[in-house]
N, C-alpha and C positions, 0 to 999 in steps of 0.2 A: 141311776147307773153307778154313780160314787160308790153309794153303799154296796150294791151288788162287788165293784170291784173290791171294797175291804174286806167283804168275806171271804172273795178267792183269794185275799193276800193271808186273812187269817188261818183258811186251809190247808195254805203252802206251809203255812207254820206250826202250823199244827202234827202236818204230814213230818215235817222235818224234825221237829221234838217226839214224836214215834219212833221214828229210826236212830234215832239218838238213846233214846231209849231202851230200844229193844237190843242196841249194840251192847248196852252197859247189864243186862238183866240176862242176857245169852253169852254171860262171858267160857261157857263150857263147849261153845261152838266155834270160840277164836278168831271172832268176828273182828273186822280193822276199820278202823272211821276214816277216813279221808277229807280235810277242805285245803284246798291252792284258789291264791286268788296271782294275776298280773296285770300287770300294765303295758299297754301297747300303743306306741306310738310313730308318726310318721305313716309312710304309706303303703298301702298294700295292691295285691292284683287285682282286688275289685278297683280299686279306686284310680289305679292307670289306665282299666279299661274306662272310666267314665270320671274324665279328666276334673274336672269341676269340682268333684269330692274331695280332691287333695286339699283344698284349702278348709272346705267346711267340716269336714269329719277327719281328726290329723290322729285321734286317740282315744282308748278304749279302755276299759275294765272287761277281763274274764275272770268269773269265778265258779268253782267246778267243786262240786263234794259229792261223797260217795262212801258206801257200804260196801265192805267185800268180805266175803271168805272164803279160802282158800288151801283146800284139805286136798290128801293123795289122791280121794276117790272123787272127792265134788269140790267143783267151783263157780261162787256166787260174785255176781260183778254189778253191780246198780251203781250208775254214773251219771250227773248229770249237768250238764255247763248253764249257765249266765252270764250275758253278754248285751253289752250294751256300743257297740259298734257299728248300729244302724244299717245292718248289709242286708237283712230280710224285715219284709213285712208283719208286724202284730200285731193284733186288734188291742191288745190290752195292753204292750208295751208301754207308751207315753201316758196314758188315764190313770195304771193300778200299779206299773211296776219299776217308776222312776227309770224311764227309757229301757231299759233292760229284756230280752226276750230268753228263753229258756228254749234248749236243745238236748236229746243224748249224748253222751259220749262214749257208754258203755251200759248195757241192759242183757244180759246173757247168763245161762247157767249152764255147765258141764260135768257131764260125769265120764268116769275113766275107771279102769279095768284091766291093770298092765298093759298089753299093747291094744288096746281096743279103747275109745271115747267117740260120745254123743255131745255135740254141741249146739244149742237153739237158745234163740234171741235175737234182738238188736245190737249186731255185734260188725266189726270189721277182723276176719282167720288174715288176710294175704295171703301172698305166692307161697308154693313150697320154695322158691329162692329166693336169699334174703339181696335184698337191695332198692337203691329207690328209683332204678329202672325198672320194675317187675313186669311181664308182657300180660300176660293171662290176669291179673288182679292186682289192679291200682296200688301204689304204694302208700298213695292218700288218703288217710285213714276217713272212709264214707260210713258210718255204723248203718247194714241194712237190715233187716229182716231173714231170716240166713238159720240153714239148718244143716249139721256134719255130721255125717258117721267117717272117724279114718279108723284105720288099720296099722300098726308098725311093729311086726317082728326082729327089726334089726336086720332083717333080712331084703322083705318084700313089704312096701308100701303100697298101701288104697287109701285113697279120699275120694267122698261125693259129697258135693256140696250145693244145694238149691241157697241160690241167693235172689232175693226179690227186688228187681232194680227199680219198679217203680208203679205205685199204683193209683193215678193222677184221679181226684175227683172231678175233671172235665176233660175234653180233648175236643180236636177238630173233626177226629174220627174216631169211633171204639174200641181199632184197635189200637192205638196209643195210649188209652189209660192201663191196661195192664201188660206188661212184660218182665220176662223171668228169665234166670239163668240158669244152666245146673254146670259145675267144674269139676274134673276127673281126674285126678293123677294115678299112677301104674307107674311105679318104680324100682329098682333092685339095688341097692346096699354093698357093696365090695368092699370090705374094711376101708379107708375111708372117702370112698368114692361111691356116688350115687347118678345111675341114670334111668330118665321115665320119660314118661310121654303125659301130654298132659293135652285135655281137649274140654274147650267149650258150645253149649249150645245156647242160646239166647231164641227164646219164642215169645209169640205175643198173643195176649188175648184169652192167657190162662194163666192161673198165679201156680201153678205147682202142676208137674206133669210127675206123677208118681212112676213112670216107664224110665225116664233119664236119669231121675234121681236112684230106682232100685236096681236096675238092672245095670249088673257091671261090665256087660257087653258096650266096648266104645260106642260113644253116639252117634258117631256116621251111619253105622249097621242100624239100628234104633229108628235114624230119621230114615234110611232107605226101605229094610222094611216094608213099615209104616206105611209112607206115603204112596207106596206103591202098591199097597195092598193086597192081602192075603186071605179072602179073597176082595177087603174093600181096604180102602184107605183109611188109617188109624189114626193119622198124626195128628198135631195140633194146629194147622195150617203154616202161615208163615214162621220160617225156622231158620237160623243160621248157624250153620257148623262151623270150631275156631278149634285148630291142632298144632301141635308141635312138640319140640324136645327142648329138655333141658340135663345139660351135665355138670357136675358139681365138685368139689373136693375139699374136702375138712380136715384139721389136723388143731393140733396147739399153738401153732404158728400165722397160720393163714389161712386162707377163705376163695378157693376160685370158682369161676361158674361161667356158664357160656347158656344161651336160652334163644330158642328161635321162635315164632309164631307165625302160621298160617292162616289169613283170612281166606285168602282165594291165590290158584297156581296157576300161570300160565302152559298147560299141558302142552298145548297145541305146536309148538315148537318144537318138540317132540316129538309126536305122533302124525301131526297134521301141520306141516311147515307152510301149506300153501292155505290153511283158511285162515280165519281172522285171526287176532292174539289179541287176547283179553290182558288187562294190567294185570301182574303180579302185586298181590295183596300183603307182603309180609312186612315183620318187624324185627328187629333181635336188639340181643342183652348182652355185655359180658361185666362181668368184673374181676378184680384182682385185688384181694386185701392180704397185706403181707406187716406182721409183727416185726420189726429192726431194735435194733440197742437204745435208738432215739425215740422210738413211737410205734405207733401204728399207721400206715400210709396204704391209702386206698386208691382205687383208681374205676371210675364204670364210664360204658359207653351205651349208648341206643340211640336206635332210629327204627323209620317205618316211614315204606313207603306214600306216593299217595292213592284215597282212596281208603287208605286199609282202617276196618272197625268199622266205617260209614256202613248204612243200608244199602239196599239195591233199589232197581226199578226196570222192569220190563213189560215196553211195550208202553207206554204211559205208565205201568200202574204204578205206583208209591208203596215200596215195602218199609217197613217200620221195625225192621231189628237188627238194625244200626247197634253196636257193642257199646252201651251209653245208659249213665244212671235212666237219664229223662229225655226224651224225644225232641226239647228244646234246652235253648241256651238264652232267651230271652224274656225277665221278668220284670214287671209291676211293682215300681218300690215307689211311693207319695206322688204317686200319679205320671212318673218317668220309667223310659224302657232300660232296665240295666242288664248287662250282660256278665252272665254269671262266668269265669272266668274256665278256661275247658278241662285245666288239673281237676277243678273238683266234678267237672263232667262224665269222664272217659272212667267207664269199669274197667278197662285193661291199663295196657301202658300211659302213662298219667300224660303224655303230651301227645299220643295220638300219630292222626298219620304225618306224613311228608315234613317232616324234622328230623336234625342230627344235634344229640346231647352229649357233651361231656363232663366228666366231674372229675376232680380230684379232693384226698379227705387226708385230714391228718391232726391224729391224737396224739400229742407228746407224752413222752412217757415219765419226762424230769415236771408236769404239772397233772396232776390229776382234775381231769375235769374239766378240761380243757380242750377246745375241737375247733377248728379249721376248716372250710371249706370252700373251693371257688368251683363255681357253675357255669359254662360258654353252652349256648341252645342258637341253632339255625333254624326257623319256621319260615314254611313256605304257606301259602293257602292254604286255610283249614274250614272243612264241611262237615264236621256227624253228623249231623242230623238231615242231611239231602243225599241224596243220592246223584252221583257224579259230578258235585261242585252246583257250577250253574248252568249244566250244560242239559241235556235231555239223552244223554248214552255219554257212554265213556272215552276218553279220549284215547285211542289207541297203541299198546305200547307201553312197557312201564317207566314211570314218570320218581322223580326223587329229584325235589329244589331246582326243576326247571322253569321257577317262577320270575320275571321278569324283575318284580323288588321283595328282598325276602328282610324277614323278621331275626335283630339280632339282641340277644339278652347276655349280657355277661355279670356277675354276682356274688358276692365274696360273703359271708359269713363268717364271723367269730364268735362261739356260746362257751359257758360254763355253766357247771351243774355239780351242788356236792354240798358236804351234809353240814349247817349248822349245829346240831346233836343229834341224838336218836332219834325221836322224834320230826325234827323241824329240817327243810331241806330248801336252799336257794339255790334260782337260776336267772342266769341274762342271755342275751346275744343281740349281737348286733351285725343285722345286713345291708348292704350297699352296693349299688350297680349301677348302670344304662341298659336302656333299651333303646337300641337302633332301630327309624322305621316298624315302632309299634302299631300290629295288624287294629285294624277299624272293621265297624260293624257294615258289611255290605246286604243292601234287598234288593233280591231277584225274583223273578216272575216268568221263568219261563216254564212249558209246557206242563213238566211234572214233579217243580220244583218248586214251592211257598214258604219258603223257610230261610232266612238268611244266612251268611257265612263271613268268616274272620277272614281280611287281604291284609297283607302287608301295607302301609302307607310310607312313599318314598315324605323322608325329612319328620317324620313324625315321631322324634324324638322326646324320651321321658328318663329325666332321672328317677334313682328308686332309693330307698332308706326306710327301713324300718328297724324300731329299738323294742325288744320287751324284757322284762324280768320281774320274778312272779317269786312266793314264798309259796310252801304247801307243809300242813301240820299233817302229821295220820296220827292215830293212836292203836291199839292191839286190845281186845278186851279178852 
């Protein structure tokens, strides 16, 4: 086995003196080399989720290098991280590769056309609005599987986007190893105000539905249709349709936006006050970023109800297109259950349902490179991957931090970033907080639900701190 693993160490290096190579021999394609390595220490969310870690694993090496090139018409991005911070399982990490496991960061080519470009890879686009409350697409950079055709005449904006959330080589049932997304934006441009509508659908059990992705008829029409059939049913079975608006404004100064999302509406209040009321399923976004004589000073809000993103279930059955990388949140690291923490979970808004976030940001403008941040988050009970918590139907009525002990995180952030020479670029920061009443891992069993979920715990208090700062060389061939 030794030797087996020194030839995969000598093929990494091999592979890596190639593209080292090929940067220096294709200097008429203006190809850029990339390596950053840092240093991380202190403790992170994996590690308050699974308290014990804090002492044994306090810090880490990442190290990231990468090939790019980057012309008017194409752009080439090959990225790749090492990391030795023990948060995922690898067969060869400890035998071949001095603790260290190897992940993307970036794998994608694009080409572009004036207002027209094609993008496919292992990549993370984001939201069309910038911020790190985004509803419709994680702010957390997840690199998936992910393919775009947009549109932008300055005018009228189109994106379609299939992104592949996840394609499990096991499951408890079949339809959880494959599920897909496709994301839709329809916008209009007013010198410099923009507003659109923006819809997801999430199915499972196919990895690419070529009707969501090509037809630019919104996908509600698409999934109705379809499943209703003309004269048979077309769709892809289980299906979840996600809508809403977002409005924006640009200028040289400032940056505002406002963003709503729709999982599911309570019509019925409406039209039929005397039958049931289903929970309202929403979330929203704003922010306010405004340039002063002193800096830049930001300002963003979100939340979301609860319930919203979770899957469904009717009747007992167990639907599985919950708005989520991976149908679980609980994994197998040296023979213990860890809990993967739900930022890097959730394909939409990065903290999901039944929470309220705030932030404030601030770039002075007498230090270049220099950024401020403090974070205050209220979490209530959090379920994606069940459907109604731990209940067997919904609790009726919509519900927002009516949980009995709720989860409180407050978090301050100070980084810097800026250029040693041409070449050569340093960064630190440093974070620090509490968490009040940090949620614990609960299992439930009831009717239609086998999957467990995050509670609040009263008095289960964690401090938090984490330090990194890393060097990164590029070169330009």
């Amino acid at each position: 086995m030794e030797k087996g693993g020194t030839g995969n160490l000598k093929v990494f290096f091999l592979l890596f003196l190639l593209l080292f190579g090929l940067a220096y021999i294709t200097s008429a394609f203006a190809l850029e080399f990339s390596l950053a390595s840092s240093y991380s220490f202190g403790s992170n969310l994996f590690f308050l989720y699974n308290e014990r870690e804090i002492i044994n694993k306090s810090s880490s090496w990442t190290f990231d290098v990468g090939i790019f090139h980057l012309f008017d018409v194409f752009e080439f991005k090959a990225s790749m991280l090492a990391k030795n911070d023990a948060v995922f399982n690898d067969p060869f990490s400890e035998s071949y590769y001095a603790g260290f496991y190897f992940d993307f960061k970036e794998g994608s080519i694009s080409f572009r056309n004036n207002n027209f470009s094609v993008t496919l890879g292992r990549t993370h686009l984001g939201d069309v609005v910038l911020s790190p409350y985004s509803l419709f697409i994680s702010s957390v950079n997840m690199p998936r599987n992910t393919i775009e055709i947009s549109y932008d005449d300055g005018k009228f904006i189109y994106i379609t986007r299939w992104i592949q959330l996840c394609e499990l080589k096991f499951g408890a049932d079949e339809r959880e190893r494959l599920k897909s997304s496709n994301y839709k934006v329809y916008a209009l441009r007013v010198g410099n105000l923009r507003f659109g509508y923006e819809d997801i659908t999430v199915y499972v059990g196919q990895r690419f539905n070529f009707e969501y992705f090509a037809n630019p008829i919104p996908s509600f029409f698409i999934q109705y249709v379809n499943d209703a059939g003309r004269p048979y049913p077309e769709g892809v079975g289980e299906t979840n349709y996600i809508s809403g608006f977002f409005l924006d404004y640009t200028d040289i100064d400032r940056y505002y936006y406002i963003q709503v999302l729709v999982d599911d509406i309570n019509m019925n209040r409406f039209i039929h006050p005397e039958s049931y009321q289903n929970p309202d399923k929403i979330a929203w976004s704003i922010g306010l970023v405004q340039k002063t004589s002193i800096g830049t000073v930001s300002f963003y809000h979100a939340g979301a109800t609860k319930y919203t993103f979770q899957p469904s279930a009717e009747s007992g059955n167990q639907m599985f297109y919950g708005y989520t990388y991976y149908p679980y949140f609980v994994y197998t690291r040296d023979g213990e259950n860890v809990v993967l923490p739900f930022e890097l979970l959730y394909a939409g808004y990065k903290y999901g349902e039944n929470n309220l976030a705030f932030m404030i940001d601030y770039a002075p403008s007498f230090a270049t490179g220099v950024n401020a941040d403090f974070e205050f988050v209220i979490l209530g009970e959090r379920s994606p991957v069940n459907a109604w918590n731990d209940r067997t139907t919904y609790l009726p009525g919509t519900h927002l931090l009516d949980d009995p002990v709720k989860e409180y995180r407050a978090i301050g952030t100070i980084s810097y970033s800026g250029g040693i020479s041409r070449n050569l670029k340093f960064w630190a920061s440093v974070s620090a907080g509490f968490i009040w009443n940090a949620s614990t891992l609960v299992e439930v069993s009831s009717d239609n639900v086998r999957k467990p979920l995050l509670r609040p715990q009263e008095g289960n208090n964690l401090p938090f701190f984490l330090g990194n700062f890393g060097v990164s060389f590029s070169k330009s061939f």
